[in-house]
C-alpha positions as CSV (number, residue, x, y, z in Angstrom):
1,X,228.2,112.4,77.7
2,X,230.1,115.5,77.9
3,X,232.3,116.6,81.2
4,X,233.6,120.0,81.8
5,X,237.9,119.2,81.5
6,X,238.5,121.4,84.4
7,X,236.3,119.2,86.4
8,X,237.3,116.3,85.8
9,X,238.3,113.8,89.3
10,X,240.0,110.8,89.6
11,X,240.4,107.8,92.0
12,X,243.9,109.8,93.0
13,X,241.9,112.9,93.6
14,X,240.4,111.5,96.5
15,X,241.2,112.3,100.4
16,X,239.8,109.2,102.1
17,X,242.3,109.0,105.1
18,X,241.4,105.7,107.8
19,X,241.8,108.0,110.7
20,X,239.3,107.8,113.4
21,X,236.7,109.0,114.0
22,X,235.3,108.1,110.5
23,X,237.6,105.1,110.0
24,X,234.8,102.5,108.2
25,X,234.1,104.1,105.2
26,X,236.1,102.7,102.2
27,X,237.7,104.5,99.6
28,X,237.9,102.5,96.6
29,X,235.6,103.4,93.4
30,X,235.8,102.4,89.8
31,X,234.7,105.1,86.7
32,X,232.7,104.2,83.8
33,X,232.9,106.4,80.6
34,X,231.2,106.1,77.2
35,X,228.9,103.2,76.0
36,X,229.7,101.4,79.4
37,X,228.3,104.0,81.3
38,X,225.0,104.4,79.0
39,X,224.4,100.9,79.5
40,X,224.9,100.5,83.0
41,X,223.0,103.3,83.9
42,X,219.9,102.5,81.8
43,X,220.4,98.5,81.8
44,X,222.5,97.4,84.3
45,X,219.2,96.3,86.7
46,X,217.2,95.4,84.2
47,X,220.1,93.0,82.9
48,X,221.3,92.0,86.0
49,X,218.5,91.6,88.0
50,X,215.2,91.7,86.2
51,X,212.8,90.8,88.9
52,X,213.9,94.0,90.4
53,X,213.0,96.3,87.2
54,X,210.3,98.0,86.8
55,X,210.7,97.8,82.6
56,X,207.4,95.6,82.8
57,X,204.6,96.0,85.1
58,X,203.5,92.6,85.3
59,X,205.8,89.3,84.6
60,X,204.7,86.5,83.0
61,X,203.8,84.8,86.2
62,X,202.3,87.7,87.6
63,X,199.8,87.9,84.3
64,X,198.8,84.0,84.6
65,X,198.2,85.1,87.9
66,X,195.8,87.9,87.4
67,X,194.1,86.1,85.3
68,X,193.1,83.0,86.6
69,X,191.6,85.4,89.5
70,X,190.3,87.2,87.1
71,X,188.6,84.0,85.8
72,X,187.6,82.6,89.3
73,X,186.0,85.9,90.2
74,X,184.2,86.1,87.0
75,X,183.0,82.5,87.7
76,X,181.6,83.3,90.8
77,X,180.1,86.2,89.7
78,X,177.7,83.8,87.2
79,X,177.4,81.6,89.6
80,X,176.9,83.0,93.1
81,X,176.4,86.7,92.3
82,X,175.3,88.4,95.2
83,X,177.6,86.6,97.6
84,X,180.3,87.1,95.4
85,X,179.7,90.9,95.2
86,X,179.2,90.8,99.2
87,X,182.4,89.0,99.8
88,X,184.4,91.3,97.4
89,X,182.5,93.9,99.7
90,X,183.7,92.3,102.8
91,X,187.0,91.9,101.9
92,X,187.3,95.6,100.8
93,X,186.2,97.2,104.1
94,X,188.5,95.0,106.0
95,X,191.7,95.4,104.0
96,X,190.6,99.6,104.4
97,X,189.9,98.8,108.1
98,X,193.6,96.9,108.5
99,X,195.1,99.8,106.9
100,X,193.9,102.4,109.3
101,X,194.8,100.3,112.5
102,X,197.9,99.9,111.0
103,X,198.7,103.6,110.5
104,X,197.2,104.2,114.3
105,X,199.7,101.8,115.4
106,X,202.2,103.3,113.0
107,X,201.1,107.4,114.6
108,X,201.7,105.3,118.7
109,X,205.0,104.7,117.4
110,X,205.6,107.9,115.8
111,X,204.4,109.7,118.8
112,X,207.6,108.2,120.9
113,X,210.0,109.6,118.2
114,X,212.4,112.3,120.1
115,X,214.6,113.6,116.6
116,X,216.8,115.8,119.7
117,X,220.7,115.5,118.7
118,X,223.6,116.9,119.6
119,X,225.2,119.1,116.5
120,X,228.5,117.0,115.4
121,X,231.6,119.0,117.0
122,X,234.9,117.5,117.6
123,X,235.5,115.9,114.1
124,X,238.9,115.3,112.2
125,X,238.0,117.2,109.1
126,X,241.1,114.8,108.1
127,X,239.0,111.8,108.6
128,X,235.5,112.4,107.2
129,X,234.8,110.8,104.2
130,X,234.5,112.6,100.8
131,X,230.6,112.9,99.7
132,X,229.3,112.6,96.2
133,X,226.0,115.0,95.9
134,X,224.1,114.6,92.5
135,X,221.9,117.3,91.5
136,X,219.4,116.4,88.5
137,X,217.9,119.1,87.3
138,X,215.5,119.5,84.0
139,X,214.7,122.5,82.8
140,X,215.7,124.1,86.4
141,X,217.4,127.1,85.0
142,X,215.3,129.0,87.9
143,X,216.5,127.1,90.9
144,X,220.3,126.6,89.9
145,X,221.0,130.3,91.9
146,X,219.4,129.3,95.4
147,X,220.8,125.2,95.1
148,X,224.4,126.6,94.2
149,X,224.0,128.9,97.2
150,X,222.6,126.0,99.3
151,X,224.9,123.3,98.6
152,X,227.8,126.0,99.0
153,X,227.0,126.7,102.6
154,X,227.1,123.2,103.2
155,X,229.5,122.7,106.5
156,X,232.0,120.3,105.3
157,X,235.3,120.6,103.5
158,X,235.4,121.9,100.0
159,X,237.4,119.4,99.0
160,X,235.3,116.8,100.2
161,X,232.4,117.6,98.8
162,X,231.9,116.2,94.9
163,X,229.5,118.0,93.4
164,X,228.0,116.5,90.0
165,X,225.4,118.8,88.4
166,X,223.5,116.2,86.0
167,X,221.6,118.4,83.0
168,X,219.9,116.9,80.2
169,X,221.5,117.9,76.9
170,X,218.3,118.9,75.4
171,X,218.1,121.9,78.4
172,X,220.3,124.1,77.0
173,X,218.6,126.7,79.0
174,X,219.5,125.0,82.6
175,X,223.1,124.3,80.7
176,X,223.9,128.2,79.4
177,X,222.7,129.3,83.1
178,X,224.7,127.0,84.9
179,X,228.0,128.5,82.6
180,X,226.8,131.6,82.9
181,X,226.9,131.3,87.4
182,X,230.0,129.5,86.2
183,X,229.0,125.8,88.4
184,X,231.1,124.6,85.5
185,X,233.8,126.0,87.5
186,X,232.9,125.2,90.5
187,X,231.2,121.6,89.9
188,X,231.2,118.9,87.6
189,X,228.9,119.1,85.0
190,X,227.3,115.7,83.3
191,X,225.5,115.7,80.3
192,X,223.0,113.1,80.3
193,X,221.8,111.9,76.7
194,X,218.1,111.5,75.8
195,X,218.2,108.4,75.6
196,X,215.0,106.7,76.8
197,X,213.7,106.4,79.8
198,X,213.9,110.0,80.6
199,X,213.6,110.1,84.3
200,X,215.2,111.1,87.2
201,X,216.6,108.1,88.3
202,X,218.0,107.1,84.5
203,X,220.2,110.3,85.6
204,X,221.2,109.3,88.9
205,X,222.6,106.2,87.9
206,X,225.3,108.4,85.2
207,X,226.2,110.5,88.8
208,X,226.6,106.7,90.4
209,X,229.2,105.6,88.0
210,X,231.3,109.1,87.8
211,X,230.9,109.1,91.8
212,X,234.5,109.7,93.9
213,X,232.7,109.9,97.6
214,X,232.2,107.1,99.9
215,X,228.6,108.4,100.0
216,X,226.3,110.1,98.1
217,X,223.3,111.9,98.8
218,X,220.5,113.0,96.2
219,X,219.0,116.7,96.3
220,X,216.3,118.3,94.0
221,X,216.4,121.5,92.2
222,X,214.4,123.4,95.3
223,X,216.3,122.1,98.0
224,X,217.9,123.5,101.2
225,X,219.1,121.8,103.4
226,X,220.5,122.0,106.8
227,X,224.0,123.1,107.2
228,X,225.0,120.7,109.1
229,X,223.4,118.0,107.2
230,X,226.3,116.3,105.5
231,X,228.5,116.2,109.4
232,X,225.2,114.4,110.8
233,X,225.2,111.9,107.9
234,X,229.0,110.8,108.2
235,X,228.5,110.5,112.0
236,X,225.4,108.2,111.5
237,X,227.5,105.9,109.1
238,X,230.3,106.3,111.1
239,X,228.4,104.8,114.2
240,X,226.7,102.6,111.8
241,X,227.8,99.3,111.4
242,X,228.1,97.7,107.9
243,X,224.3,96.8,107.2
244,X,223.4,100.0,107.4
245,X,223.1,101.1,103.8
246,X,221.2,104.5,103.8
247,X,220.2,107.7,106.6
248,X,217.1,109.8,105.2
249,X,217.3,113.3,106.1
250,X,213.4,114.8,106.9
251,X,212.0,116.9,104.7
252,X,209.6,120.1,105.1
253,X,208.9,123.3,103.2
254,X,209.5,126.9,103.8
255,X,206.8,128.5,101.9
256,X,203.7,126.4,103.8
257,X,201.8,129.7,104.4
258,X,201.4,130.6,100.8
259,X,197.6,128.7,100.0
260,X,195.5,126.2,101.2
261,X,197.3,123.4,99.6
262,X,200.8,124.2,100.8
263,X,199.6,124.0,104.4
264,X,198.2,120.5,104.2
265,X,201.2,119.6,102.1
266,X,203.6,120.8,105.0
267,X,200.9,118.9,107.5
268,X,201.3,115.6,105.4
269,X,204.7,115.8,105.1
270,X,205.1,116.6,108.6
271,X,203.3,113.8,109.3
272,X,205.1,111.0,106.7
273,X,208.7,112.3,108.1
274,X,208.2,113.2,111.8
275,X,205.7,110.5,112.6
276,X,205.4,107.8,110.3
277,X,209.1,106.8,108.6
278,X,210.4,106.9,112.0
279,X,207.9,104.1,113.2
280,X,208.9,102.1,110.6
281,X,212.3,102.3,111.6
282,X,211.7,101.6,115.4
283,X,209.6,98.6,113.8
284,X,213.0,97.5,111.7
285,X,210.4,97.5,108.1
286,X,211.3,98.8,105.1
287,X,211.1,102.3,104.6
288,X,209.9,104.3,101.1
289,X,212.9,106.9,101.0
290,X,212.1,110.1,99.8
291,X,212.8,111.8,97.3
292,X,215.5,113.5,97.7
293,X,218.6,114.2,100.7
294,X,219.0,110.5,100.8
295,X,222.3,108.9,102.0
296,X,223.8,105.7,100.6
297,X,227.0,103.7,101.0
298,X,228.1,104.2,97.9
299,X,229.8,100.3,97.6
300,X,226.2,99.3,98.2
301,X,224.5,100.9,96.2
302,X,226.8,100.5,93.4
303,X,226.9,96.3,93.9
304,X,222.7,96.2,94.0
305,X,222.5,98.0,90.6
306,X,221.8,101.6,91.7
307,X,218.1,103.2,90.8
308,X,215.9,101.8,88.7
309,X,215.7,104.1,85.9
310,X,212.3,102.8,85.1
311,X,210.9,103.0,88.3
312,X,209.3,107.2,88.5
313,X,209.1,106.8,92.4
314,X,212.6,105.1,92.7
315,X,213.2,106.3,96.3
316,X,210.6,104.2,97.4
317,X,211.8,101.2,95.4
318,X,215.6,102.1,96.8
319,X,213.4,101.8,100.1
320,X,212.5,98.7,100.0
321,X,215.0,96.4,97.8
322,X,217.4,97.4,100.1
323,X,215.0,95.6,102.8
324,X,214.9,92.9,100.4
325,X,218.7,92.4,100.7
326,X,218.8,92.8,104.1
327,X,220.0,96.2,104.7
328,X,219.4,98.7,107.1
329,X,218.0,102.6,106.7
330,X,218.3,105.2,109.8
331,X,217.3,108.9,110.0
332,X,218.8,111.9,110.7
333,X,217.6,114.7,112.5
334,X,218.1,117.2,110.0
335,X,215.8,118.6,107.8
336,X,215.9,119.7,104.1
337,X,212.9,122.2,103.6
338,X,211.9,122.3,100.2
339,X,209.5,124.6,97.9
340,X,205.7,123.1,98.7
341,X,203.6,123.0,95.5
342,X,201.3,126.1,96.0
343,X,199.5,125.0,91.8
344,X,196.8,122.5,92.1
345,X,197.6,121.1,88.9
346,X,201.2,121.1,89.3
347,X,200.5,119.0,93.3
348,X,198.1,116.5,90.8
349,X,201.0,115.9,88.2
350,X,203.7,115.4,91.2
351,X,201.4,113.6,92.9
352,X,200.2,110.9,89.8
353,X,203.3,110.4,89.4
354,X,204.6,109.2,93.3
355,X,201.1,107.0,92.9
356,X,202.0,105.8,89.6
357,X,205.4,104.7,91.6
358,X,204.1,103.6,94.2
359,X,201.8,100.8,92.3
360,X,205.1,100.2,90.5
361,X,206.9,99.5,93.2
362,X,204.6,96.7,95.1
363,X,204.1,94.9,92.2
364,X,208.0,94.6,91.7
365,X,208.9,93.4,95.3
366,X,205.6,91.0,94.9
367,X,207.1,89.4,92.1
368,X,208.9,87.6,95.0
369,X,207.0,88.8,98.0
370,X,209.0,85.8,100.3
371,X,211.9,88.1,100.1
372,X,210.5,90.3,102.2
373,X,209.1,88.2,104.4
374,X,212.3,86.2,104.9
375,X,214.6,89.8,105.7
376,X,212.3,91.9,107.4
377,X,209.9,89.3,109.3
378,X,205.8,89.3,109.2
379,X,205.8,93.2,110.4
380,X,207.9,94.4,107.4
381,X,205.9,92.2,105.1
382,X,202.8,93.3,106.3
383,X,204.2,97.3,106.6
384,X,204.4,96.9,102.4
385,X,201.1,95.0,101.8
386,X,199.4,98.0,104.3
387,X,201.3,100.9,104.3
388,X,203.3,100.9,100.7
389,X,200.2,99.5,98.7
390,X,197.6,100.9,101.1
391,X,199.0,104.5,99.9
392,X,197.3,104.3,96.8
393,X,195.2,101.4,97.0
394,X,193.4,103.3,99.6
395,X,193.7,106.6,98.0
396,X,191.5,104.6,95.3
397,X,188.7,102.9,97.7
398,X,188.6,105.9,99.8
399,X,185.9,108.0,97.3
400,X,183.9,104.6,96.4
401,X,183.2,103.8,99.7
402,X,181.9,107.2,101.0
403,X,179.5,107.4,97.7
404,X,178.2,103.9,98.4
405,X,178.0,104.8,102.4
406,X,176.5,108.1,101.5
407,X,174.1,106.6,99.2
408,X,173.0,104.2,101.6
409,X,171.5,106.3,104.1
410,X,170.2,108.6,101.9
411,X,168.5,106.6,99.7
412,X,168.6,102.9,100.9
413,X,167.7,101.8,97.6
414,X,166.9,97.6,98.2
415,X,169.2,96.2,95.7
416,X,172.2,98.1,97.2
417,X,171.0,96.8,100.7
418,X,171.1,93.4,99.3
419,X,174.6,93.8,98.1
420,X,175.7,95.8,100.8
421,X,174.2,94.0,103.8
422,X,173.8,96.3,107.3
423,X,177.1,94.3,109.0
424,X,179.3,95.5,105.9
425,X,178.4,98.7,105.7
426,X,178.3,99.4,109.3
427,X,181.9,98.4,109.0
428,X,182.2,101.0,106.3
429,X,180.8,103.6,108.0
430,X,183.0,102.8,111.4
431,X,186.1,103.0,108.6
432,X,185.1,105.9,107.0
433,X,184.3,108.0,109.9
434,X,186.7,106.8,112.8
435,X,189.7,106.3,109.8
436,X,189.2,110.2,108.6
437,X,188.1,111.5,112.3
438,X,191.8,110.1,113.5
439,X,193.7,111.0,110.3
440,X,192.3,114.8,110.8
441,X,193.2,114.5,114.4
442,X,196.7,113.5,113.2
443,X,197.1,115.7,110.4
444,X,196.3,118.8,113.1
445,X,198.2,117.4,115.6
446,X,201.8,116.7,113.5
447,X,203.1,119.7,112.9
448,X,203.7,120.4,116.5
449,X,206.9,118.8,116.4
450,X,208.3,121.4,114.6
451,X,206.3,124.0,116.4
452,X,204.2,125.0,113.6
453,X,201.2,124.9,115.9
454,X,199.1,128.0,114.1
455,X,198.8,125.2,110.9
456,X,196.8,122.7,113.1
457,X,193.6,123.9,112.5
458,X,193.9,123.4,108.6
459,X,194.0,119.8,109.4
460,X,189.7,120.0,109.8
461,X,190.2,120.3,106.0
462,X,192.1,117.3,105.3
463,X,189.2,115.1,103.7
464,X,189.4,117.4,100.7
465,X,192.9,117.0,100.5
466,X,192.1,113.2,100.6
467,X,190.1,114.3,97.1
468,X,192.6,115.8,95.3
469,X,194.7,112.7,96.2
470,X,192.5,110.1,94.8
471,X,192.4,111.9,91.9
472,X,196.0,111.8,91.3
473,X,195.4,107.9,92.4
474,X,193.0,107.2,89.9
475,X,195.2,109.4,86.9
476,X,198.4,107.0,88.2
477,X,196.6,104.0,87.2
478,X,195.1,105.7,83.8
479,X,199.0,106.2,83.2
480,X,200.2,102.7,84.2
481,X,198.4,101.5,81.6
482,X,199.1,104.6,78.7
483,X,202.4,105.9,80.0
484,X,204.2,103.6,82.1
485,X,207.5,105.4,82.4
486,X,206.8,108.8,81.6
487,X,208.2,111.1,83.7
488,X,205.6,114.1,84.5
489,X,207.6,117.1,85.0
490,X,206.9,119.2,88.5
491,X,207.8,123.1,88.1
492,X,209.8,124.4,90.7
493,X,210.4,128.0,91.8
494,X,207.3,129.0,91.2
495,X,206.1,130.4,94.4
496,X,207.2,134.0,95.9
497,X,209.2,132.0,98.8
498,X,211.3,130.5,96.0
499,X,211.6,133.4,93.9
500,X,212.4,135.1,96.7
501,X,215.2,132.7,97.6
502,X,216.6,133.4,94.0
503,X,216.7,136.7,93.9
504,X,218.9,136.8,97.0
505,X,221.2,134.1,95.7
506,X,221.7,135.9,92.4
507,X,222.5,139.1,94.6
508,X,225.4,137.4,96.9
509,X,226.6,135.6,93.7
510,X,227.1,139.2,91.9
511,X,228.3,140.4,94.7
512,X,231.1,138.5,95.3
């Protein structure tokens, strides 16, 4: 690990004054350096608390498990075939059917959600706590211009903002660029080694354990958030009391008009941020962070091991172990808008990957699945056995059951009558058709809430959205099994919005 000397912060450094308003923060850290760092931030969880790694993707128990299902389903396949077929059928459609209702609850909730708040005014700038913001980036040379800019313009003192840009050392090319804007001047640079795993998180964890701020908040390479962003997230802690362990900005894009896929990403994402995360909070269950302009205590996250550097959707995990321990996550109203993937094959990769995650991540927090049920009650339990695995588990029934449905009435062919008996698949159909007619219906109506009304009608074509998802699905799993903890790489910059956004950032920066 390499750090820029004229970067370089201490404990002493720090201006974490007990003043009110923002007087139950605390301001005590410890640094790690050398071998001690590499080893917390790769093993620390895995050491520590092993149930809670994704290193493996099944325990032991969790194999004898699978397989003596395995072998009682294969049993009653040679034994008692066709019911056994019909009652895998059965349970199928209802576990489908349960995660629809559950969303339409979810979408009642959502629909209650008022994100109106006052801007902060008033503050001691005396008292607010200092704020440790870790930018990963690999091979982001493009998008270092506009997140410099962005993170720049933040409203919040200078001085209380520390800013740790964390660059691969095998990216010499997002390294030279960054010199050559001269962040080394400006921020602190950390050189992560390739050391395996090579993921995002892995890199997080070295920003943990250098961190001087009583928070710290994540944000990607194509990120812009609100001004004001930082004020509202040191007000919600502030207000907080001490269980609360994380406030998730939303997240949107500012490119959604480019292509068809960028407007029913902005509608999904619309819909996860403005409708969905903020039922789960109202419902007290735990909530799959995203990505990226999270907020976290950073005592807390320090004491329960940090990200799982194995884990490729670690947000999510983040999400939901700190359920497991019995801590709290708000959100803000304020929204970081972010480049929307305008390159089909660049949305697949991105999207495997949060699938990939996502299976990940249930099986983990299964390993001991009475945690959850003992810290969040039988709604949170049953928000990560519907919601959490129903993301991709449904994302891989969804194309199975409208080829078998389809097939039926087409063809009725006897044998998949007899399998498929006329009670079953009517439940199918009333899944299929009323699951997708509501999900359009939502997907249109979402994006009102930010007034983005003229994308509504691009929600009609939301079942081939639903496509290109269960493809991704279907490539996670191919990769669970082939590439556990690769991480697959999402370009960034690479619509005209974003390019754009450069340009002008490289112009103010020459400028000045």
């Amino acid at each position: 690990m390499s750090l820029d000397p004229q970067q370089e912060k201490t404990p002493s450094d720090h201006d974490g004054a007990s003043t009110a308003p923002f007087s139950n923060l605390p301001t005590t850290h410890s640094f790690l350096t050398g071998d001690a760092l590499n080893v917390a931030a790769i093993s620390g969880l895995r050491a520590n608390h092993p149930d809670q790694s994704a290193y493996k993707l099944f325990t032991r128990t969790q194999l004898v498990f699978a397989l003596c299902i395995a072998v009682i389903v294969c049993a009653a396949l040679f034994i008692w075939p066709f019911a056994t077929i019909i009652a895998i059928n059965g349970a199928t459609t209802l576990y489908f059917i349960s995660a629809i209702l559950f969303r339409v609850y979810l979408l009642v909730l959502g629909a209650h959600d008022n994100p109106a708040e006052a801007p902060p005014t008033g503050y001691d700038i005396a008292s607010l706590p200092t704020i440790t913001i870790l930018l990963p980036l690999y091979h982001d040379a493009a998008a270092l211009p506009s997140l410099a800019r962005a993170i720049n313009r933040l409203d919040y003192p200078a001085h209380k903002k520390d800013v740790k840009l964390l660059l691969e050392e095998d990216d010499p090319e997002t390294i030279d660029e960054a010199k050559r804007l001269g962040l080394d001047r400006q921020f602190e640079i950390i050189t992560i080694p390739s050391l395996a795993p090579r993921t995002k998180p892995k890199a997080c964890n070295y920003g943990l354990y250098r961190a001087r701020g009583d928070l710290i908040v994540i944000y990607d390479a194509e990120d812009l958030p609100e001004r004001d962003q930082l004020l509202k997230a040191a007000r919600a802690f502030d207000k907080g009391d001490q269980n609360l362990a994380c406030v998730q900005a939303r997240l949107n894009y500012y490119n959604p008009d480019d292509n068809w896929l960028t407007r029913l990403f902005t509608l999904e994402y619309s819909l996860w941020f403005d409708w969905l995360l903020p039922a789960l909070s109202r419902l007290g269950a735990p909530i799959p962070l995203g990505g990226t302009s999270n907020f976290f205590r950073t005592r807390i996250l320090t004491e329960i091991g940090g990200w799982d550097p194995y884990n490729v959707t670690e947000d999510a995990d983040l999400g939901l172990r700190l359920a497991r321990l019995g801590y709290r996550v708000d959100l803000i109203n304020s929204t970081t808008f972010e480049e929307a993937n305008c390159r089909t094959h660049n949305w697949i990769r991105q999207r495997s990957r949060w699938m990939k995650g996502y299976l990940q991540t249930w099986l983990v927090h299964m390993r001991r699945p009475y945690c959850i049920l003992a810290t969040t009650g039988l709604r949170g339990f049953l928000a990560v056995q519907l919601f959490v695995a129903g993301n991709i588990f449904s994302a891989l029934i969804n194309p199975i059951m409208w080829s078998l449905s389809l097939f039926w009435l087409i063809a009725d062919p006897p044998l998949l009558s007899r399998l498929f008996p006329t009670p079953i698949l009517q439940l199918n159909l009333f899944a299929l058709f009323f699951g997708n007619f509501f999900f359009v219906a939502m997907m249109a109506i979402a994006p009102l809430k930010r007034g983005l009304g003229k994308l509504a009608i691009y929600g009609l074509t939301a079942p081939a959205y639903w496509l290109l998802t269960s493809v991704a699905a279907y490539k996670a799993v191919w990769q669970s099994v082939t590439r556990l903890h690769y991480w697959e790489k999402t370009d960034h910059i690479i619509s005209r919005a974003a390019q754009q956004k450069r340009e002008d950032a490289l112009n103010d920066h020459f400028e000045q």
